[in-house]
C-alpha positions as CSV (number, residue, x, y, z in Angstrom):
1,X,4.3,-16.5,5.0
2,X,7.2,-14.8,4.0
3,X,8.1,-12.2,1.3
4,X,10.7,-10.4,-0.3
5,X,10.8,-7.0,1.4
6,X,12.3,-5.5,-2.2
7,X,8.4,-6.5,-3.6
8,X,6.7,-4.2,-0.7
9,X,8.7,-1.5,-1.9
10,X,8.6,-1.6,-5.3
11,X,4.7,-1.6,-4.8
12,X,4.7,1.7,-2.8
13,X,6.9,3.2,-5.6
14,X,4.3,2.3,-8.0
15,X,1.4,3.2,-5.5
16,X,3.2,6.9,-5.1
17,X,2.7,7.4,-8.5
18,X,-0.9,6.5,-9.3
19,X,-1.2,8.6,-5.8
20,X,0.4,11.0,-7.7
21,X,-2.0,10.9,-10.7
22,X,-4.8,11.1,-8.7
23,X,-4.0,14.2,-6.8
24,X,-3.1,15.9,-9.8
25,X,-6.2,14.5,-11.7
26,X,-8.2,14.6,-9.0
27,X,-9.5,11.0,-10.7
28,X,-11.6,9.9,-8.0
29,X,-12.0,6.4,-10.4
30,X,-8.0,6.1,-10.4
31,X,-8.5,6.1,-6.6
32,X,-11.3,3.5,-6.3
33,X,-8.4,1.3,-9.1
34,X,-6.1,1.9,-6.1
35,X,-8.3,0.7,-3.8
36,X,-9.3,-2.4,-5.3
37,X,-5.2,-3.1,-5.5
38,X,-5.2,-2.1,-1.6
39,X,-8.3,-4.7,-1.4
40,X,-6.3,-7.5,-3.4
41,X,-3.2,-7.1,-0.8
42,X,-4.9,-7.1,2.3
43,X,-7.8,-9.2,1.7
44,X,-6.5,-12.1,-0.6
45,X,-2.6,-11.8,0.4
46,X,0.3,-10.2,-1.1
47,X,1.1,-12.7,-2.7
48,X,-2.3,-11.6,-4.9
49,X,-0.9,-8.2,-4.8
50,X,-1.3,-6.9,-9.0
51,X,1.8,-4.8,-7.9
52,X,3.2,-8.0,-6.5
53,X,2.9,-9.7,-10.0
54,X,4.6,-6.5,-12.0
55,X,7.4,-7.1,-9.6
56,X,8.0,-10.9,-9.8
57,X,7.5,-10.6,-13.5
58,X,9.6,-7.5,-14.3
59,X,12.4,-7.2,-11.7
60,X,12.9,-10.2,-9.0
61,X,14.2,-12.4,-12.5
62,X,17.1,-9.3,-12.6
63,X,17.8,-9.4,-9.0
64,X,19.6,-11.9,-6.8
65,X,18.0,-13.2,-4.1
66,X,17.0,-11.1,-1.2
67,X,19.2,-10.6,2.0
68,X,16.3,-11.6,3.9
69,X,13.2,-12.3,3.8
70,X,10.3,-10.6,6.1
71,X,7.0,-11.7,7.5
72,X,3.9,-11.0,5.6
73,X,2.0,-9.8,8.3
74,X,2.8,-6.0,9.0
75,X,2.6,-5.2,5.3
76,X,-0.8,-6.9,4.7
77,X,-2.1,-4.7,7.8
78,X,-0.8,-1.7,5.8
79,X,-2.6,-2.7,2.8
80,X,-5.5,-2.8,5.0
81,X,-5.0,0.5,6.1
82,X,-4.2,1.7,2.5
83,X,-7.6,0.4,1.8
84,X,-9.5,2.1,4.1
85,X,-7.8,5.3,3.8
86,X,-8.1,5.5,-0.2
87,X,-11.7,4.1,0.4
88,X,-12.7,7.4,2.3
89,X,-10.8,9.1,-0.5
90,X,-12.7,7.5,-2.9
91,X,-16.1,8.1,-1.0
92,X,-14.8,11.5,-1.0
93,X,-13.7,12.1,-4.9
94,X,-16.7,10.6,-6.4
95,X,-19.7,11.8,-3.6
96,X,-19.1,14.3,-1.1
97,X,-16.6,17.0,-2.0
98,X,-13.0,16.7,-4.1
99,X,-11.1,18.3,-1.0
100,X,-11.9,15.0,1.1
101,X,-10.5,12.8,-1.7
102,X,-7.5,14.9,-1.7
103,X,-6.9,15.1,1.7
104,X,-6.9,11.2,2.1
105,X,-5.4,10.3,-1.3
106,X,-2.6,12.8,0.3
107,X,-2.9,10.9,3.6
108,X,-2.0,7.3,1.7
109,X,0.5,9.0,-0.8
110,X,2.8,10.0,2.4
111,X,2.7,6.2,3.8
112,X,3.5,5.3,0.0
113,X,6.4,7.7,-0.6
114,X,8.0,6.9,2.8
115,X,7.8,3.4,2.1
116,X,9.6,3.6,-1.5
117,X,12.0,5.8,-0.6
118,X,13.2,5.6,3.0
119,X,11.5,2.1,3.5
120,X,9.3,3.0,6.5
121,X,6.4,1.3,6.5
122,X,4.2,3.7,8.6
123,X,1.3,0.6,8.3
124,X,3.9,-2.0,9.1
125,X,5.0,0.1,12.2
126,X,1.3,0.5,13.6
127,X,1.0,-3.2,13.3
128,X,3.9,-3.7,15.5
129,X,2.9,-1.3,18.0
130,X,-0.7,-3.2,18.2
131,X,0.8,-5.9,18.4
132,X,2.9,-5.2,21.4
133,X,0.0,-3.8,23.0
134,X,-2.6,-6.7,22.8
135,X,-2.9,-9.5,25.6
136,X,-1.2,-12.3,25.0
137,X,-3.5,-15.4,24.6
């Protein structure tokens, strides 16, 4: 499947902010919010994606159609990772100790920030590099 890379984006703009939030809350439920969005993305599809929704609702109507379009694949593994990595923070906020949930709420608000505002996709570029590195079949 194919998606509009302008979508991805405006997701990780909207995922440094609740990042954001949480770091400055230290909300470990906010995270575990974030998480279930991570979950949505890289579980169901982006095309599931809550962030995904706001962004075909609010903005793609005001845009013209993308330059390109890119594959769905290396930003799904990101969500993946997103999930896992806010998952730990989560684990950490709400039942070992607040600095773990910072540290990997941190962790996925760097990936988030240099995806909305240099779009690089740190996620995106791991899956790549896997995929250059497996066998083929």
């Amino acid at each position: 499947m194919k998606i509009d890379p302008r979508g991805a984006r405006f997701g990780a703009a909207i995922t440094t902010v609740v990042l954001v939030i949480v770091i400055v809350t230290g909300s470990g439920w906010l995270l575990l919010a974030q998480t279930v969005v991570f979950a949505i993305g890289a579980l169901g599809g982006l095309r599931y994606a809550p962030y995904g929704y706001l962004y075909k609702a609010l903005l793609r109507p005001r845009l013209g159609p993308p330059a390109e379009l890119e594959d769905e694949a290396p930003p799904r593994f990101a969500q993946g990772v997103g999930l896992v990595m806010a998952a730990a923070g989560t684990i950490g906020y709400l039942a070992v100790s607040p600095v773990v949930g910072t540290v990997f709420a941190a962790l996925c608000l760097v990936a988030a920030f240099l995806n909305a505002v240099f779009n690089l996709c740190l996620g995106c570029h791991m899956y790549l590099l896997i995929q250059r590195f497996r066998p083929a079949s």
